[in-house]
N, C-alpha and C positions, 0 to 999 in steps of 0.2 A: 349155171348162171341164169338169171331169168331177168330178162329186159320187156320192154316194151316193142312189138313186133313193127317188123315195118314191111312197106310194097315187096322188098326182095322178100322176105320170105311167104309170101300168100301161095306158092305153090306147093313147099313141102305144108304149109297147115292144111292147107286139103290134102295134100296126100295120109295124113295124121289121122285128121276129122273122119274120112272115109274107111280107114283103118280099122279107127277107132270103135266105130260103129257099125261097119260090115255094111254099109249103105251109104249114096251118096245122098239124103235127105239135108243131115246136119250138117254138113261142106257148102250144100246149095247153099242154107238156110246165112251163114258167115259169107258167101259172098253175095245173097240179097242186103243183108243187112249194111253190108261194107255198099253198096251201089246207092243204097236210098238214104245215106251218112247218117245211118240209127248207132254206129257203132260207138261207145262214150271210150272205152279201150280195148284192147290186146293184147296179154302178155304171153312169153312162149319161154321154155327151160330149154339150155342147148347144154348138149353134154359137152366132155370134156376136149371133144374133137369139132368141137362148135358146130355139131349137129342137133335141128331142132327135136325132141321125145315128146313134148306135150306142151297144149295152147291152151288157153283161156280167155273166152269174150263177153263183156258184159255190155250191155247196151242201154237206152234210156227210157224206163216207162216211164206213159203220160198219165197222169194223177191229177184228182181234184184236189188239188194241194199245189199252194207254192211252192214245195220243196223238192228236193230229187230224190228218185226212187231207182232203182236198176235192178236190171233182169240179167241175172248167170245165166250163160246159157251161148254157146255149150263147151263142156270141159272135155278136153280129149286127149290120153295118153296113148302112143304109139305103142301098141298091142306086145312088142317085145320089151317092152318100161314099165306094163302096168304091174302097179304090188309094189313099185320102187321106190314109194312115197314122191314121184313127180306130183300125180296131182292135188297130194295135199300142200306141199309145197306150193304149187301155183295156187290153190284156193285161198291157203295163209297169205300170201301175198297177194293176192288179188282183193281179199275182201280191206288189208291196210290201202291199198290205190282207192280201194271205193271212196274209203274216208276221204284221200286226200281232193279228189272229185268233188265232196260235199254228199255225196249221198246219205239219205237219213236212215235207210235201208237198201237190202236186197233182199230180194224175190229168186227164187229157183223151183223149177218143176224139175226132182231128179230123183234118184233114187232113199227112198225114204232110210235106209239101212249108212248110206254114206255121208251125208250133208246132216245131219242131228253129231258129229264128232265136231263140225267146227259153232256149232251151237246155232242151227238152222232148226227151225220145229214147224208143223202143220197148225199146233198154238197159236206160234207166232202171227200165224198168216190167217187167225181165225177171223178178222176183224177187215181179210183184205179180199176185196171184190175183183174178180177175171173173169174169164172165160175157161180158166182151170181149176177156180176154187173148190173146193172142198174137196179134191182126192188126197189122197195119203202122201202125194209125190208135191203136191203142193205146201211148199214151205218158207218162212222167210226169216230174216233176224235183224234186228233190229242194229243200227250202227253207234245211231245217238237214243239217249234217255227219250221216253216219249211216241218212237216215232211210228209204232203200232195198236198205240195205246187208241185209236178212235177209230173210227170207220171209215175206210179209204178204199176209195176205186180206182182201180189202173188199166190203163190199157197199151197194151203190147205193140209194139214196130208191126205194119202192117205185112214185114217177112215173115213173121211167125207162121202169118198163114196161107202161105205161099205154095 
């Protein structure tokens, strides 16, 4: 099942996040972000014993644009899940929450080999301004018609760089 997380479970997501990543950097990074309220949502897949396996947090960049933009970041399956389609699951349904959010996009710096399957491209993101742009991990996709089509700058929660 995949809901929208709540305060109970913020401690198994870092236990996940840290897991996830053999570091606690990306843990830190989900609860600066949750401190400085950058966070727009959070979802998490709990297996069948309503144990959480993998989260998802997207947050809000700031854009020369009216419109909403969000940063994935970061996806994390508990190390004995991964390969078990959790986080494509959570990605499929995360990037439908985006929509419903409004966002016209998402942004992700991730691995270039798994985000191009739900149609994320470094293309995409040829047009968009960071502090990440132009590497290979840098990618993003467009939610509505349009919404990559011009030159746009963003900037990241100031957790990022924390």
């Amino acid at each position: 099942m995949i809901r929208h997380a709540r305060p109970a479970d913020h401690a198994a997501i870092r236990d996940i996040v840290h897991a996830a990543f053999g570091q606690a950097d990306e843990a830190d990074l989900v609860e600066r972000l949750r401190a400085a309220g950058d966070v727009m949502f959070e979802l998490i897949e709990e297996d069948e014993n309503g144990e959480i396996v993998g989260h998802i947090l997207y947050s809000r960049l700031w854009a020369d644009s009216v419109h909403l933009y969000a940063a994935l970041a970061p996806l994390a399956v508990r190390p004995d899940r991964q390969r078990d389609g959790v986080g494509k699951r959570l990605t499929a349904a995360s990037l439908e929450t985006a929509k419903e959010f409004g966002a016209r996009a998402v942004i992700v710096l991730g691995h270039p080999e798994y985000y191009p399957k739900f149609g994320f491209s470094a293309q995409a993101a040829a047009k968009v301004k960071s502090p990440y742009s132009g590497s290979p991990a840098f990618m993003a996709l467009a939610l509505e018609d349009g919404a990559l089509d011009e030159a746009l700058l963003v900037a990241y929660p100031d957790a990022f760089s924390g």
